[in-house]
N, CA and C atoms as a LAMMPS dump frame, in Angstrom:
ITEM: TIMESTEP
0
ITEM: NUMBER OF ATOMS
594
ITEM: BOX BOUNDS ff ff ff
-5.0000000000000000e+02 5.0000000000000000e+02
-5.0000000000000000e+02 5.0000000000000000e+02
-5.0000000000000000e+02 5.0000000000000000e+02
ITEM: ATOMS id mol type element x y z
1 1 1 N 335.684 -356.336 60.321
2 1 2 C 336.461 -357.2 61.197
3 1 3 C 337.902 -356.707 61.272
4 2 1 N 338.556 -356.9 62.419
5 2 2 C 340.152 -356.09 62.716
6 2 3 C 340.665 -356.931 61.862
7 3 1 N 341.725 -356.562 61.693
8 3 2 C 343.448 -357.412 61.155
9 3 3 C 343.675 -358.14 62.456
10 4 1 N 343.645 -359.478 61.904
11 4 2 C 344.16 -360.355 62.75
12 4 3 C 345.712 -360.776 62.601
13 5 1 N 346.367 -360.44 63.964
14 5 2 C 348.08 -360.527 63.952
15 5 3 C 348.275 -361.834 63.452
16 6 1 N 349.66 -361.957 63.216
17 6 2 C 350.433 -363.413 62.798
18 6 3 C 350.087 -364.188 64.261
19 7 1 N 350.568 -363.876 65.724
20 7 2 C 350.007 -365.142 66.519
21 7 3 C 348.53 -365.101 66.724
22 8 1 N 347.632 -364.594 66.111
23 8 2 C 345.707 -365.14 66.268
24 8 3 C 346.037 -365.639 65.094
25 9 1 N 346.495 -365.426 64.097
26 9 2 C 346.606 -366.493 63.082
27 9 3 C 347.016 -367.8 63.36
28 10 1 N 348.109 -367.808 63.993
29 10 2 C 348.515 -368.948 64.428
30 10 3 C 347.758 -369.924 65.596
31 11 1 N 347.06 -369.206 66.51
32 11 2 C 346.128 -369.96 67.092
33 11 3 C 345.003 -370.316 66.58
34 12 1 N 344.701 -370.226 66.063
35 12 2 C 343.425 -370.224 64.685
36 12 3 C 344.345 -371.473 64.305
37 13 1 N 344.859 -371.397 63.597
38 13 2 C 345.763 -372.533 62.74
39 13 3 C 346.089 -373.787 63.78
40 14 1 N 346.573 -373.605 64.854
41 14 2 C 347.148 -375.034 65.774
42 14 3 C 345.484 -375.245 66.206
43 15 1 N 343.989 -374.774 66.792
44 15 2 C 342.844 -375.159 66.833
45 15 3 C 342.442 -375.91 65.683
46 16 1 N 342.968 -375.653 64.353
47 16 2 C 342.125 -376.046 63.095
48 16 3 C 343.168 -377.143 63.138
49 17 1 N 344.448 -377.416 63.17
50 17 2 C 345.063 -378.787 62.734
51 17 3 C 344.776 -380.015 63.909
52 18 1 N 344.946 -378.8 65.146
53 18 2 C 344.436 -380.067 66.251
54 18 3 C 342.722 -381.003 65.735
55 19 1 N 342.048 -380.52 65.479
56 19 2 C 341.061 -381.163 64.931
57 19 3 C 341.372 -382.315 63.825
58 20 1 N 341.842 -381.605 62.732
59 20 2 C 341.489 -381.689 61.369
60 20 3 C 342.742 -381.964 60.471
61 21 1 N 343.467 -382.546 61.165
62 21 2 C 344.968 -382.143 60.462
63 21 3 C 344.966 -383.923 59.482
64 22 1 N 344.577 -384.929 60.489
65 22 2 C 344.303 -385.835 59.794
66 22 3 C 343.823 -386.15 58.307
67 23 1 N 343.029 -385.121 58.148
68 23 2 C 341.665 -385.497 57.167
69 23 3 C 342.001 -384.36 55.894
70 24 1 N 343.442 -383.808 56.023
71 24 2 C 343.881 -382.652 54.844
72 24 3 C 345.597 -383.738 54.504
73 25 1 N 345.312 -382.929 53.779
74 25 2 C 346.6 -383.689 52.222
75 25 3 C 347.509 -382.68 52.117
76 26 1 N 349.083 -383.232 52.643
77 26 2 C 350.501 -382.491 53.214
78 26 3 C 351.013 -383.186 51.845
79 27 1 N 351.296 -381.764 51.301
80 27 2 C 352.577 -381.801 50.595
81 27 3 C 354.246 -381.306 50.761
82 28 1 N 355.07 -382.001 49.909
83 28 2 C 356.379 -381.49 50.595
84 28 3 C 357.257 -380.743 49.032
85 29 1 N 357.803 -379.901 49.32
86 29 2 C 358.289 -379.097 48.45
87 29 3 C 359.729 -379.499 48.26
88 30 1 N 360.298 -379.061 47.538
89 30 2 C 362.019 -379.02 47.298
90 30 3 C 362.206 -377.662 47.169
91 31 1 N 363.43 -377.488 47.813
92 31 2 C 364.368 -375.84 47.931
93 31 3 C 364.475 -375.571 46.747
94 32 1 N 363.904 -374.178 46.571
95 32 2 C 363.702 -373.417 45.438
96 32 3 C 362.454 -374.171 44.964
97 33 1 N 361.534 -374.887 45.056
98 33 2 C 360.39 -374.984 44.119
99 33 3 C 359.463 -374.19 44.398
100 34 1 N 359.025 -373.751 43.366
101 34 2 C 357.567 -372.655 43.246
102 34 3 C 356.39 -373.821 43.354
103 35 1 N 355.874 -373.026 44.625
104 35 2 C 354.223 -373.454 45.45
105 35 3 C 353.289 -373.125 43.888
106 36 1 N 353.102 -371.671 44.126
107 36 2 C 352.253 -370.921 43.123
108 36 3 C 352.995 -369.895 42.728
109 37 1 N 352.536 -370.06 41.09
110 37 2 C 352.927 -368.743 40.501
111 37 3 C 352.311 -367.847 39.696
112 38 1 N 352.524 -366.652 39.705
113 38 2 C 352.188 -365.674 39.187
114 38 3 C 350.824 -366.019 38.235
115 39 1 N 349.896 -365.813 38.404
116 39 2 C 348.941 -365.493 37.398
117 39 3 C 347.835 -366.871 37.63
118 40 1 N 348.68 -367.996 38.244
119 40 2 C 347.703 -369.332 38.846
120 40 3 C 346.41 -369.218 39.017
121 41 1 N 345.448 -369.594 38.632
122 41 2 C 344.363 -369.736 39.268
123 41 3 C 343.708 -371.038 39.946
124 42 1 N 344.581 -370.279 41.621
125 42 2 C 344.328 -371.784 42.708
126 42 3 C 343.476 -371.462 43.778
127 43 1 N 342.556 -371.769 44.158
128 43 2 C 341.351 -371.477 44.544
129 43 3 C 342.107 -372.672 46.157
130 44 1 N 342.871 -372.224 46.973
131 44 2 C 343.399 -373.206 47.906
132 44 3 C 344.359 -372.433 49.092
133 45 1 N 343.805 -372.81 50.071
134 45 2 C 344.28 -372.52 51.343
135 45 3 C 345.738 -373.413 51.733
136 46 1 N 346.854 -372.77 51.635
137 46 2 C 347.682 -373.508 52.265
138 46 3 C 348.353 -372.99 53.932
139 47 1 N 348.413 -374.347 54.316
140 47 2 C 349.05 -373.96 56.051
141 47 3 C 350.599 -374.823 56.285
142 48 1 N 351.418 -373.706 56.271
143 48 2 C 352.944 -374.478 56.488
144 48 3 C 353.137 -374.821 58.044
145 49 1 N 353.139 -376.503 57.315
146 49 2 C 353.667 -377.713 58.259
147 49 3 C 354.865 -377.284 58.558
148 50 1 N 355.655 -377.482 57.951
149 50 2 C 357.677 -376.893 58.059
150 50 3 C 358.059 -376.543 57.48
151 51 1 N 359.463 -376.129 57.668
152 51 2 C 359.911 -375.218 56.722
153 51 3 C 359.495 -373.533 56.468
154 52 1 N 360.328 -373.133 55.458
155 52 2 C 359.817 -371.476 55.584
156 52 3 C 359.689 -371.242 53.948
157 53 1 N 358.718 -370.964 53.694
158 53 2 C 358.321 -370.288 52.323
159 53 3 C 358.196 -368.776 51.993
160 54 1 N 358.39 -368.077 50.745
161 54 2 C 358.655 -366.833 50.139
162 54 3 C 357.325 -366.296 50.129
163 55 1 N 356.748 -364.992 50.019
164 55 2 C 356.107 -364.376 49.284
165 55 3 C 356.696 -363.198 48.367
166 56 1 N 356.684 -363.678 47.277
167 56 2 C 357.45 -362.466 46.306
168 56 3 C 355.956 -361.607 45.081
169 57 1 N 356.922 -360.912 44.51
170 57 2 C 355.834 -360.393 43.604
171 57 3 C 357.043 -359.98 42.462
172 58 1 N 356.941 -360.655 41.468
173 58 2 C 357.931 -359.839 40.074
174 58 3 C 357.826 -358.927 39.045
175 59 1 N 357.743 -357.963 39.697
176 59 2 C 357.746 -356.491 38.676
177 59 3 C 357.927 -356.374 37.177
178 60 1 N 359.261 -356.951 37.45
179 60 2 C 360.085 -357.011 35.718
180 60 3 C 361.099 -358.183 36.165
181 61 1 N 361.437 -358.583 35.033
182 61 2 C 362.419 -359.931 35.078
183 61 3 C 363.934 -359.444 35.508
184 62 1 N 364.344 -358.03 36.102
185 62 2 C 365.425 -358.191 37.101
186 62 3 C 364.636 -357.527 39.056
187 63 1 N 363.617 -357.557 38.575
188 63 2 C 363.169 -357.352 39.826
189 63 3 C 361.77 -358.118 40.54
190 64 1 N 362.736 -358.698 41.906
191 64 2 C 361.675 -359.699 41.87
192 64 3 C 361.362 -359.583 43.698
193 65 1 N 360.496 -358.875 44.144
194 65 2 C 360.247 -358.398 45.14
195 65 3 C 359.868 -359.126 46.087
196 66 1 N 360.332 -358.972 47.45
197 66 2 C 359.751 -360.043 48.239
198 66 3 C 359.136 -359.282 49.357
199 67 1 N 358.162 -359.671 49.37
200 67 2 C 356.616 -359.505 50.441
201 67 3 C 357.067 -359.986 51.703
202 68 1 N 357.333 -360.76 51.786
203 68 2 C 357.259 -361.785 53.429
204 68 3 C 357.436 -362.976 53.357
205 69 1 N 357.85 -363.678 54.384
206 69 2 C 358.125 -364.968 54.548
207 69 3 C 356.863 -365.6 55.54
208 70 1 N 356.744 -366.789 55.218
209 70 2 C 355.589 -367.746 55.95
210 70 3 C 356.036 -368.869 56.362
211 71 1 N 355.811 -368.725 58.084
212 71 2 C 356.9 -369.777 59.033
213 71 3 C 355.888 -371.165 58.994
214 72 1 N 356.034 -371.954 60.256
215 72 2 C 355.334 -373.234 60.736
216 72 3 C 353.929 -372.315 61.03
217 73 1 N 353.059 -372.788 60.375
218 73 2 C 351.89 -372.318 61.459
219 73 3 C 351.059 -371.339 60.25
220 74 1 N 351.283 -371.393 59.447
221 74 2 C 350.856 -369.626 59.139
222 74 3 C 349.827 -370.035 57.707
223 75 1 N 348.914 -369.443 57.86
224 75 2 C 347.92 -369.645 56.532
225 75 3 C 348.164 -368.555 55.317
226 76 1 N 348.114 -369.313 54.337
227 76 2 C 348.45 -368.487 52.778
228 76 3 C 347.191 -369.018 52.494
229 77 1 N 346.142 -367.643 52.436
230 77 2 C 344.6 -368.299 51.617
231 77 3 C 345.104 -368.099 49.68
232 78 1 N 344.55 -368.369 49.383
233 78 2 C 344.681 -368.5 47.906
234 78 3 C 344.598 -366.949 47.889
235 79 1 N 345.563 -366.67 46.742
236 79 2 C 346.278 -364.562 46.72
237 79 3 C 345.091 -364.728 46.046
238 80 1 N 344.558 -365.088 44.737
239 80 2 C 343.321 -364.735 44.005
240 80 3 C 342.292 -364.296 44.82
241 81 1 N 341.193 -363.699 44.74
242 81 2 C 340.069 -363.353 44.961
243 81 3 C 339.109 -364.028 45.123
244 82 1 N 338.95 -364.63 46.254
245 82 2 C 337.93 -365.981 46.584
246 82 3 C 336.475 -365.467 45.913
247 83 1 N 336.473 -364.202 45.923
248 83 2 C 334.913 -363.267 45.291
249 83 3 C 334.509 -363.987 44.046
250 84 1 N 335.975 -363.057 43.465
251 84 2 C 336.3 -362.811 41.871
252 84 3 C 337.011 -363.549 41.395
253 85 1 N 337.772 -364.82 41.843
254 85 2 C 339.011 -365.37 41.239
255 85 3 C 339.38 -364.652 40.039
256 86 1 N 340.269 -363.62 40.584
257 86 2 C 341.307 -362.71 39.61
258 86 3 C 342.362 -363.598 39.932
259 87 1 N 343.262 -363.348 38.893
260 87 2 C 344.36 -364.562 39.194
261 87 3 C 345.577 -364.233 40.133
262 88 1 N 346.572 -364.628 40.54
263 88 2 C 347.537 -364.615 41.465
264 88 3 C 348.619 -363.518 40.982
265 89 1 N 348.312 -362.449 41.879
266 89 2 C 349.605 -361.374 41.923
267 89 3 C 350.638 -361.688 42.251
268 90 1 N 350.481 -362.767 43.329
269 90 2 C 352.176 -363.037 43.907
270 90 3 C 352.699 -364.394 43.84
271 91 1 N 353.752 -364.559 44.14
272 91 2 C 354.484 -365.964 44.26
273 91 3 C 354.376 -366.427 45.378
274 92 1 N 354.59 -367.946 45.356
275 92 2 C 355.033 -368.547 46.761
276 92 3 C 356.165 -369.18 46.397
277 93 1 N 357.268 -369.429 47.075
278 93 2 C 358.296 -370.256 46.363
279 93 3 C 359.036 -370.647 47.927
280 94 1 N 359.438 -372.38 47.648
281 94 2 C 359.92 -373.21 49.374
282 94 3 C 361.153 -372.354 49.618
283 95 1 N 361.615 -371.968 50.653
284 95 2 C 363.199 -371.336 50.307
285 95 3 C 364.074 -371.893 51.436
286 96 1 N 363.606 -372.84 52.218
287 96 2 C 364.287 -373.491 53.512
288 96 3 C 364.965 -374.646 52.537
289 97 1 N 366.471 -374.579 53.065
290 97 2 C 367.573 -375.754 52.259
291 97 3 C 367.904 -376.344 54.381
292 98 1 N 366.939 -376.415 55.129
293 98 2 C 367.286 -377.255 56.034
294 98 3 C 366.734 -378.524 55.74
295 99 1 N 367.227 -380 56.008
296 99 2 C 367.109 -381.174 55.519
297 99 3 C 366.417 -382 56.194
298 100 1 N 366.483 -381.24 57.813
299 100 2 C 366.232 -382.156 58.963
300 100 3 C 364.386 -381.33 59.378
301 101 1 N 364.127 -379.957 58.251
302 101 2 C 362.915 -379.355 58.789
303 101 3 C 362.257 -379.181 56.972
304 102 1 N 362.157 -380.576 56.602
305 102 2 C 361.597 -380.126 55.277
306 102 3 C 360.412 -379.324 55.078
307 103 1 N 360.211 -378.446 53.709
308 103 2 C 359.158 -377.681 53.505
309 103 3 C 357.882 -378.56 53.007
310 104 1 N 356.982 -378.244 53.927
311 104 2 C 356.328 -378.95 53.699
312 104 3 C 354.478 -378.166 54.061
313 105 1 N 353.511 -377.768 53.221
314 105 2 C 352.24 -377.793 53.691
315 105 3 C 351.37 -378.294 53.37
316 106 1 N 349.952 -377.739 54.618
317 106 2 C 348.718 -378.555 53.835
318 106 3 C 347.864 -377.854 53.109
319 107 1 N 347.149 -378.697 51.837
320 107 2 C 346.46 -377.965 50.913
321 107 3 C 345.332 -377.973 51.074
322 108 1 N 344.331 -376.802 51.546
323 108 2 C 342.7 -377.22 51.663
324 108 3 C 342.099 -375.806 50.634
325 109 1 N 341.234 -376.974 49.931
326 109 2 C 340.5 -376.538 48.976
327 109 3 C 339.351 -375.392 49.475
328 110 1 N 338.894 -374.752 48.725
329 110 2 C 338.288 -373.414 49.449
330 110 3 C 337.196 -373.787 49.899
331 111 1 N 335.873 -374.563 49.08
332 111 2 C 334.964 -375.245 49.655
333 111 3 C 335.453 -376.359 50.698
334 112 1 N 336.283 -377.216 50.782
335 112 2 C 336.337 -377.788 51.825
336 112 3 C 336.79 -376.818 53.351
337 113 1 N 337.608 -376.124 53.562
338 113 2 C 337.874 -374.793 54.085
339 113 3 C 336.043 -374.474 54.833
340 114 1 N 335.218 -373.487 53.72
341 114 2 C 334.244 -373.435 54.29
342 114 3 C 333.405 -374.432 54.641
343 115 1 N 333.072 -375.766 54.357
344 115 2 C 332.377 -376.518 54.927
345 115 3 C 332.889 -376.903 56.285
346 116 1 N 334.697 -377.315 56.937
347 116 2 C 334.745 -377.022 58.459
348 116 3 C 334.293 -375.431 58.852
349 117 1 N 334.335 -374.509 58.416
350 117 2 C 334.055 -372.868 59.373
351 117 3 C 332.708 -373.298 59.793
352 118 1 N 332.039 -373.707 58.657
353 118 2 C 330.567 -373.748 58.824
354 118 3 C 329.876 -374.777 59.933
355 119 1 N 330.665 -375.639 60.15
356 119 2 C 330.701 -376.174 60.95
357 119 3 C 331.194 -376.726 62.59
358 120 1 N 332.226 -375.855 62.548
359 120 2 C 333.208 -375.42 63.625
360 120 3 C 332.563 -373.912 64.052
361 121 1 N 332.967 -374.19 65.343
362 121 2 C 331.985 -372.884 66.68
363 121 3 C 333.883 -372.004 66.302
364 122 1 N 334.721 -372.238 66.362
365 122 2 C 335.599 -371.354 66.584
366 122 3 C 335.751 -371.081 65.171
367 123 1 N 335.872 -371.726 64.347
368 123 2 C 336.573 -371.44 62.507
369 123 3 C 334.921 -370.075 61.703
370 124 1 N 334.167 -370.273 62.556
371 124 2 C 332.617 -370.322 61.845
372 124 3 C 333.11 -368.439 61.057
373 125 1 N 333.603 -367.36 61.904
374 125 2 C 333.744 -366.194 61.59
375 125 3 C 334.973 -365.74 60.387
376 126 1 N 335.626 -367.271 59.979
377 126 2 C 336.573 -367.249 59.258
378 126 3 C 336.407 -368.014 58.009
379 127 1 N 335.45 -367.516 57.219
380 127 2 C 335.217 -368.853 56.071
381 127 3 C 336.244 -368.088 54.658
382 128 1 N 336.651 -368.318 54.332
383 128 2 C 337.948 -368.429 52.847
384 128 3 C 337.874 -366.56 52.83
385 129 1 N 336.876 -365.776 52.421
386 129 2 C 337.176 -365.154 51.829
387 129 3 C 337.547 -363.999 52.775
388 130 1 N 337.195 -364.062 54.119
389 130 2 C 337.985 -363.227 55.489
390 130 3 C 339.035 -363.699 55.667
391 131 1 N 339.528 -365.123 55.525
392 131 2 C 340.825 -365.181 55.556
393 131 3 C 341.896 -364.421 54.21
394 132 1 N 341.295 -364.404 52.873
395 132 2 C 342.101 -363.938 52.238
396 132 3 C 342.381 -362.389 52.268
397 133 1 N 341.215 -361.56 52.779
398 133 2 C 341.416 -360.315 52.981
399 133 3 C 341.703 -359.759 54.096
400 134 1 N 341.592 -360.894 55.05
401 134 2 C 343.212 -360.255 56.28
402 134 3 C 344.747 -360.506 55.754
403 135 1 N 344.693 -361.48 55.329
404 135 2 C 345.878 -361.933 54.172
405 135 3 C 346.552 -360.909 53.687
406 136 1 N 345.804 -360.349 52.644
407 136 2 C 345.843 -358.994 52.015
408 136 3 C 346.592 -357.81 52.554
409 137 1 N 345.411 -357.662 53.553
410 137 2 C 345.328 -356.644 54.378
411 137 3 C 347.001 -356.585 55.128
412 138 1 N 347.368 -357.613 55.815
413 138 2 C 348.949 -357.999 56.264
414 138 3 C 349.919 -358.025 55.721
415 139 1 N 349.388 -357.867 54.378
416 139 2 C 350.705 -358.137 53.295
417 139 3 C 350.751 -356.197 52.861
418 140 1 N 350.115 -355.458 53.035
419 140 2 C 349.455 -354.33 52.703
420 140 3 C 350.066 -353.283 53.92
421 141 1 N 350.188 -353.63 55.135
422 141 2 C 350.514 -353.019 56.041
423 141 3 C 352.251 -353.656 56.309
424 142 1 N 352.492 -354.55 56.045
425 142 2 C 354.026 -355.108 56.591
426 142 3 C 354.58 -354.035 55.274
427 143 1 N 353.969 -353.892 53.812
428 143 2 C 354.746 -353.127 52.754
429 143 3 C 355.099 -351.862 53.318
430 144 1 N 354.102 -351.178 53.533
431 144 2 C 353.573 -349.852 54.33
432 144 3 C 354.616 -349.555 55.36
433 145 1 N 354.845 -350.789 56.307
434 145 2 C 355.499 -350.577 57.177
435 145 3 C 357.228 -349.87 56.903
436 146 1 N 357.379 -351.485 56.127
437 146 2 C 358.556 -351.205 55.334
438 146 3 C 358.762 -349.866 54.513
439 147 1 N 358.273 -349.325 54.204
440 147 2 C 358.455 -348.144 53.128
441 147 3 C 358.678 -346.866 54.311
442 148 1 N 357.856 -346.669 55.265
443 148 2 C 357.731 -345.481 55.98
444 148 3 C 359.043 -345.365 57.384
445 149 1 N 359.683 -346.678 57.252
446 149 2 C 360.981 -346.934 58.035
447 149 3 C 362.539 -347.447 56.941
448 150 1 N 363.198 -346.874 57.574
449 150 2 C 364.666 -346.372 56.72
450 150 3 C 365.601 -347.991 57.411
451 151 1 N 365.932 -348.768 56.596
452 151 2 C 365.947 -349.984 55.874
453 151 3 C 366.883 -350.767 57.507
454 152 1 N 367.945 -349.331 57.603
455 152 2 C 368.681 -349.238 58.988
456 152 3 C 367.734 -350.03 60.395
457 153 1 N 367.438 -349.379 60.367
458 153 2 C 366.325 -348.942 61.845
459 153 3 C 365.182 -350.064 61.748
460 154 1 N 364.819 -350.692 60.339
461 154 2 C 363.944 -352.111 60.441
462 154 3 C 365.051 -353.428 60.788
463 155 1 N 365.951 -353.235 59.9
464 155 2 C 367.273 -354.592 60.136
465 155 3 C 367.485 -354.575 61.804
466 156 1 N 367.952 -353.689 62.459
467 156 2 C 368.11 -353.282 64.013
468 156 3 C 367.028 -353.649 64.297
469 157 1 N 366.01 -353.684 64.21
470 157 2 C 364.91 -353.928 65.045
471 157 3 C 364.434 -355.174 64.88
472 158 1 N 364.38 -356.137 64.014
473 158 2 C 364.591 -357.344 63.454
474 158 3 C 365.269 -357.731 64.516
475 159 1 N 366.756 -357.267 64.156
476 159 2 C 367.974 -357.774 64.635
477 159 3 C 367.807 -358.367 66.461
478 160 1 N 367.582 -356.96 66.981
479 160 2 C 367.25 -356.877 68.238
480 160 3 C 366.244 -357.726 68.872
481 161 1 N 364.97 -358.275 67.876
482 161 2 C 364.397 -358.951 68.278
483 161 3 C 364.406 -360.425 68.294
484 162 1 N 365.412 -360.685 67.483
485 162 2 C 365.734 -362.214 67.273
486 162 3 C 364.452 -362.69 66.167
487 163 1 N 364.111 -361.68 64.895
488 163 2 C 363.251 -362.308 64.174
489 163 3 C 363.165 -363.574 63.461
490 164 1 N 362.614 -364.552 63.336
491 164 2 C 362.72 -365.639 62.737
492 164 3 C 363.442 -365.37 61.438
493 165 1 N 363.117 -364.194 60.684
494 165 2 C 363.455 -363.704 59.501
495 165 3 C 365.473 -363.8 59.25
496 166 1 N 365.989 -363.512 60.426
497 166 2 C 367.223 -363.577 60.326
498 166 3 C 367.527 -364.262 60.76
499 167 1 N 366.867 -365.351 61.466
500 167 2 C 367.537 -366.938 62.217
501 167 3 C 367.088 -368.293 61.882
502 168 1 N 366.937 -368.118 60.039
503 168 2 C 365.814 -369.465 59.812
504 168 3 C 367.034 -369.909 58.302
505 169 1 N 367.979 -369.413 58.535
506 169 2 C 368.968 -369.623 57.504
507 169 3 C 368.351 -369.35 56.035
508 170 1 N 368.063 -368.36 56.042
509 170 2 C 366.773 -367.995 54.882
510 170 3 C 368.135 -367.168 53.864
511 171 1 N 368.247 -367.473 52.721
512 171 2 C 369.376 -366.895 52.014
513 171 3 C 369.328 -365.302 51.781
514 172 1 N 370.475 -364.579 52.149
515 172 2 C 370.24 -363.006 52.138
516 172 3 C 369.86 -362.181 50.975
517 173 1 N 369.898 -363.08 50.236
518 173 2 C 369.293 -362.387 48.597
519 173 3 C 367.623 -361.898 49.155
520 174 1 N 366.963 -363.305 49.586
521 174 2 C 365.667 -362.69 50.335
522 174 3 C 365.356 -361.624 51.127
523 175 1 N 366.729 -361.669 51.793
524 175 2 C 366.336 -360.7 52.995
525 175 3 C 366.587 -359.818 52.808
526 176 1 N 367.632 -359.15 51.977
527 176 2 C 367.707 -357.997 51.22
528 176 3 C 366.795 -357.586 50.632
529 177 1 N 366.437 -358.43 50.013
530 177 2 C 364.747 -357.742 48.823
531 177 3 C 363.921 -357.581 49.687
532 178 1 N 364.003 -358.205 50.986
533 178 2 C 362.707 -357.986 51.654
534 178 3 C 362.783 -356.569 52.339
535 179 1 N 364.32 -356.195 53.297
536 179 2 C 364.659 -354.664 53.372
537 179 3 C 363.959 -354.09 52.007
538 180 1 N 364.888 -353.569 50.575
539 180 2 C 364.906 -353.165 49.862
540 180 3 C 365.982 -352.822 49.763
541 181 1 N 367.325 -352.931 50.1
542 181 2 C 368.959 -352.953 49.623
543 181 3 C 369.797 -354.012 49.08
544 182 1 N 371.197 -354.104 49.174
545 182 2 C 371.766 -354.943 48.121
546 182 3 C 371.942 -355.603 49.146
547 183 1 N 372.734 -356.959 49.147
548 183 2 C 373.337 -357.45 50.055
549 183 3 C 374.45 -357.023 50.521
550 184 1 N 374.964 -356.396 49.813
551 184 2 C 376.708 -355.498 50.542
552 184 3 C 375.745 -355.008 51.556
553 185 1 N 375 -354.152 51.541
554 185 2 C 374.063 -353.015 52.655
555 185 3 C 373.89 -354.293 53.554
556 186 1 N 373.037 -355.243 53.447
557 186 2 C 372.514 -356.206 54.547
558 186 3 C 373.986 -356.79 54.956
559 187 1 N 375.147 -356.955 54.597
560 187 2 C 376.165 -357.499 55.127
561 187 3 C 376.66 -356.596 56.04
562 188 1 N 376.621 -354.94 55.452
563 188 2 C 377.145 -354.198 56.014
564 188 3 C 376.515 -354.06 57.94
565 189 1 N 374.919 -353.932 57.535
566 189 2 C 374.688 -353.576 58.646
567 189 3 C 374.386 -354.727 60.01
568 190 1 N 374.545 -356.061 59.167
569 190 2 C 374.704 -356.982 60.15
570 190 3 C 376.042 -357.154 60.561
571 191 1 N 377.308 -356.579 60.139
572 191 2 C 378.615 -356.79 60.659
573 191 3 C 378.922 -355.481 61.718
574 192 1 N 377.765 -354.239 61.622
575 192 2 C 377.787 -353.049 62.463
576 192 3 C 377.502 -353.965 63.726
577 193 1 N 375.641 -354.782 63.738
578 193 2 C 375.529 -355.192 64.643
579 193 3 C 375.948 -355.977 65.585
580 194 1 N 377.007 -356.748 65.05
581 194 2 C 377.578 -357.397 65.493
582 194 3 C 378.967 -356.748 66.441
583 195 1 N 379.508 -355.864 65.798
584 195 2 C 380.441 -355.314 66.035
585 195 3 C 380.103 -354.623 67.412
586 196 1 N 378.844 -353.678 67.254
587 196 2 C 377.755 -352.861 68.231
588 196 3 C 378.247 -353.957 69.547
589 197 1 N 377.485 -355.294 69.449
590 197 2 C 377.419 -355.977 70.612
591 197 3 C 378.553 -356.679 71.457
592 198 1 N 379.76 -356.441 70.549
593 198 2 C 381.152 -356.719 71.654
594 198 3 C 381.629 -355.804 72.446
């Protein structure tokens, strides 16, 4: 099966809440609280209601890497191995300090998950464990991406596009780790761009 982009994800996701959104259990986070961490074994599909959440991964205790961010809309299948439940490589942690768009998602359990696919004509090709290995797979290619483009030329292109990533008041410590430079570098090259456009 292809890699399914972030918007078929997202239509997938607004089909499954338009149904079903009733009948799943929304939780709400506080800025800076850790969803899941490292090593968890949570067998659970979450879909962010609001707000914007982290994906990190921590190497060593001064390095603490960040994967990607997950907007309104977007499914985090459980990082473990729906197969194998190996335990959780990565973090999730709330990182939106907006007041008026709290963080907030819904939690569906993996068997409950497959009992709607199994039952749903559109969900039916997506039961837990294809969702976690497109998951994967996205988190696998955005790294990829990042590594084979020079830190410059991704920020600009971000930039240029008006990514959610730089317009969700997401603190630059993230967004730096998520480049791979310091924040002087991410200050630097957002004060070029800026400069660029007068």
């Amino acid at each position: 099966m292809e890699i399914l982009s972030t918007a078929e994800i997202k239509k997938i996701t607004a089909q499954f809440l338009a149904k079903y959104s009733r009948a799943l259990e929304c939780k709400i986070y506080e800025f800076g609280e850790v969803v899941r961490r490292e090593g968890e074994r949570k067998e659970i599909i979450y879909i962010v209601k609001n707000g914007v959440f982290r994906i990190g991964r921590i190497d060593t205790p001064k390095a603490d890497v960040t994967l990607g961010f997950c907007f309104k809309s977007t499914i985090m299948p459980s990082i473990a191995s729906v197969a194998q439940n190996y335990p959780s490589l990565l973090q999730i942690k709330s990182i939106s300090n907006n007041i008026a768009n709290c963080n907030s998602m819904y939690e569906i359990s993996i068997e409950q998950w497959n009992c709607f696919a199994e039952k749903d004509e559109i969900l039916k090709e997506f039961h837990a464990s294809v969702l976690y290995n497109n998951f994967a797979n996205l988190i696998s290619l955005h790294t990829i991406n990042r590594q084979n483009r020079k830190a410059e030329k991704l920020f600009s292109d971000m930039y240029d596009a008006k990514d959610p990533i730089l317009n969700s008041g997401i603190d630059e410590k993230y967004i730096a780790s998520f480049l791979g430079v310091t924040i002087d570098s991410l200050r630097r090259m957002n004060n070029n761009k800026i400069l660029n456009r007068k």
